[in-house]
Steps between C-alpha positions, in 0.01 A plus 500: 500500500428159717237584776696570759736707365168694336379618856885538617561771255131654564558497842899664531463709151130566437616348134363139355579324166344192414606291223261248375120429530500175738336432772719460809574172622422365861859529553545817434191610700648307788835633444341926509336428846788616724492830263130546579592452881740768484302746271269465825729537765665811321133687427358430857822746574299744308115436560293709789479285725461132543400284175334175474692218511644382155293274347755252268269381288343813387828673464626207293175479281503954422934462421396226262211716328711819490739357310273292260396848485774654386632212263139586354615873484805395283406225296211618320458153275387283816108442398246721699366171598788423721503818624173513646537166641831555708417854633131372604615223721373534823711566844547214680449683826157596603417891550645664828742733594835242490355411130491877403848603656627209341418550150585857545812459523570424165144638314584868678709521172152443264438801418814573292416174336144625423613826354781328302240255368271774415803684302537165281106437428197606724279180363747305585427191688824605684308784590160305571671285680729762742187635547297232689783458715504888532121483655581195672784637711407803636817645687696404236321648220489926643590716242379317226278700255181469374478181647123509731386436787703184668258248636409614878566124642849485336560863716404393817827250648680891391280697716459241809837468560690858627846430299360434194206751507762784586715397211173470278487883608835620433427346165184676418693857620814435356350421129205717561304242404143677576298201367593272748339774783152338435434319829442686796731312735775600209400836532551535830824323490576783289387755701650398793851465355492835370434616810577906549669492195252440176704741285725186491239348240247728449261314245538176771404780773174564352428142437576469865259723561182371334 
C-alpha cells in the first residue's frame, strides 16, 4: 500500500496494509501532505480546546517513521541495522507544542505498534527501537507498559500548553496509566479533572491526591 493510500485507509478504516519494505520516495511524501492537513483539520474537531498550530515538517517526518515502522512490523528480514537507523532519525522540528501536536497525530497510534512488536519478539530492535520513540514522545506514548519514566524536558511543550496538557490527561485517565502521575503538576491535572467525581478513576484519584 503506496504512502498515501497507507494513512488514507488508517485514517477512514482504522485498517493499514503495507506491501513491501522501501523507503518512501520524496514523491510520495509530497503527495500524503494534503492527507496530513486533513487528519488535522478533522482531529482539532475533536481536541479540548485549541491545538498548536500544525507543524508540516514534523507531521511529515512521524507519518514517514510510523510506517517504516510498520513495514518493520511485517517484514521481519530487513536487518536490525536498518531498523535502528530509520526509526532513530531525528525530528526535523525543534521541541514545542506545534512539534508535539504534530507528530501526534500520527504516533497517537504507537502504542498498538509497541504491543504488536512486543507480541512478535520483545528484544527486538523493532521493539528497541519503538521504544526510544515511546520515551521521546510523551503524549503519544500513554498507555504503554512497562515503559519508565519519559524524560521530564520531552513532557514539558504537553504540560505548557492547555490543549495538549488536557488531552495528555484524558490519556493518563482513560488508560489508567498510573505511572505517568509522577510529576506534581500531572497530579494535579489529575486531580482537578476528576473533580467531585474520583470514583470515575479511583486509582488516578489517589494519585491525585498525593
Amino acid at each position: 500500500m503506496p504512502l498515501k493510500d497507507f494513512y488514507v485507509s488508517l485514517r477512514d478504516t482504522g485498517t493499514v496494509d503495507v506491501d513491501s519494505a522501501d523507503d518512501p520516495s520524496l514523491d510520495e511524501i509530497q503527495e500524503l501532505k494534503a492527507v496530513l492537513r486533513e487528519l488535522d483539520r478533522l482531529t482539532r474537531l475533536e481536541l479540548p480546546g485549541t491545538p498548536p498550530p500544525l507543524a508540516m515538517a514534523a507531521v511529515s517526518w512521524a507519518a514517514v517513521t510510523f510506517y517504516r515502522a510498520c513495514q518493520f512490523l511485517v517484514f521481519r528480514e530487513v536487518e536490525g541495522d536498518e531498523v535502528e537507523a530509520t526509526l532513530s532519525r531525528p525530528c526535523p522540528e525543534p521541541l514545542s507544542p506545534a512539534c508535539v501536536h504534530s507528530v501526534d497525530l500520527v504516533l497517537r497510534r504507537l502504542p498498538d505498534v509497541v504491543a504488536l512488536a512486543r507480541g512478535l519478539a520483545p528484544r527486538d530492535p523493532l521493539v528497541e527501537g519503538l521504544v526510544e520513540l515511546a520515551h521521546a514522545w510523551p503524549l503519544s506514548s500513554v498507555g504503554i507498559r512497562d515503559l519508565g519514566p519519559v524524560p521530564p524536558d520531552r513532557l514539558e511543550p504537553v504540560m505548557a500548553h492547555p490543549c495538549l496538557r488536557q488531552l495528555y490527561i484524558d490519556r493518563i485517565l482513560g488508560t489508567d496509566d498510573s505511572s505517568r502521575v509522577d510529576r506534581p503538576d500531572v497530579s494535579r491535572a489529575v486531580e482537578r479533572t476528576l473533580g467531585f467525581y474520583p470514583e470515575l478513576s479511583p486509582r488516578m484519584a489517589m494519585h491525585g491526591q498525593k
